[in-house]
N, C-alpha and C positions, 0 to 999 in steps of 0.2 A: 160449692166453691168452684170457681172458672178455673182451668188448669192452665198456667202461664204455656207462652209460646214465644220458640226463639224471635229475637228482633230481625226483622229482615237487612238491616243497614247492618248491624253485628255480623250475620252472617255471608252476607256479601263481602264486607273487609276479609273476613277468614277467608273464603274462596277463592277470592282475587288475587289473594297473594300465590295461589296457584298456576293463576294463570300468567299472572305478570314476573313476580320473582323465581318459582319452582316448575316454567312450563315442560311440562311434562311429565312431569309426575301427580300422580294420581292422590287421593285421599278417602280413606277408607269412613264409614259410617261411626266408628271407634277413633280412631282418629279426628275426625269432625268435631265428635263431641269432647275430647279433650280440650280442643286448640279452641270452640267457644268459651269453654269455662275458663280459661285460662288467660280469655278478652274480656269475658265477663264475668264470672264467677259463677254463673248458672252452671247447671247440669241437668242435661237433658239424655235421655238415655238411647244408646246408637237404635238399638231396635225399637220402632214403630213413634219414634219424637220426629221426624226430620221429612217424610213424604211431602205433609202438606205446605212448610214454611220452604221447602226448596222447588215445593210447583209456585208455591205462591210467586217466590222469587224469578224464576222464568218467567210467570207472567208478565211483571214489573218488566224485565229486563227484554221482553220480546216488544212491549209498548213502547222501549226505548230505542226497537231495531239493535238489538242486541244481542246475540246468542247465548243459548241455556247454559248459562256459566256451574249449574250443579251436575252438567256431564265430567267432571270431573271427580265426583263424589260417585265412590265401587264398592260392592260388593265385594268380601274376602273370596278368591277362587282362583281359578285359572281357568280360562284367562279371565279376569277381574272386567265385570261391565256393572253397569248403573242396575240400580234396582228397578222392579216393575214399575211404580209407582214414577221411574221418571217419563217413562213412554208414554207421552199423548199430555203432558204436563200444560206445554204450552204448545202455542199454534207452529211455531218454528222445529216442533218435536210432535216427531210421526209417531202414531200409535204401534206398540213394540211388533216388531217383524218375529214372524215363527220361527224362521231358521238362526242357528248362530252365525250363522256366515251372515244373512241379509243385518244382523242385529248389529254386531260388529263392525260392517261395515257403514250402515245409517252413523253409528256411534263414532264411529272413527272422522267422520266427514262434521259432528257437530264439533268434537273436542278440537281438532284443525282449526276451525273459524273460533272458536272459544280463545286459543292461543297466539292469535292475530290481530285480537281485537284490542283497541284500543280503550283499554278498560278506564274509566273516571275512577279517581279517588274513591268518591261518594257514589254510594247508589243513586241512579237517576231516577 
């Protein structure tokens, strides 16, 4: 049996409203998977559901000249940054820098253009 996988337009609307109505604030992998189910009724589970459908999404959204809108999507911590899996996602996202300072900083300068952007309704 194929094991479903989030929609990408589903989870692009969930994101967006991140960037567009909540900029600035962040959304945890727990979080994520609430606010899909709760679009869609799925459930997907925060740990090890979400790497490949939010690279996928970069992709999509870097073909659009669009910045990786799942740099908004953290890891519980302090300070709170994306998980491995978003480093090196798409081409507009550098593969993860060693130091937390270089990582931070890379990260800080995606989420910036993330919250500037003039996001579409619809995923392009």
């Amino acid at each position: 049996m194929v094991k479903p996988t989030p929609s990408l337009d589903d989870l692009y609307v969930v994101l967006r409203s991140y960037a567009v109505a909540k900029p600035g604030q962040l959304c945890t992998y727990t979080e994520l998977s609430h606010q899909y189910k709760a679009r869609t009724g799925d459930w997907f589970e925060p740990h090890g559901s979400w790497d490949a459908p939010l690279g996928a999404l970069n992709q999509r959204l870097h073909a659009a000249a669009a910045p990786a809108l799942s740099a908004v999507v953290v890891l519980k911590g302090d300070p709170p940054e994306p998980g491995r899996g978003f480093w090196g996602s798409a081409p507009s996202v550098p593969p993860r820098p060693k130091s937390e300072m270089e990582r931070l900083t890379a990260w800080q300068a995606i989420l910036q253009a993330v919250f500037v952007h003039p996001w579409r309704t619809a995923l392009p």
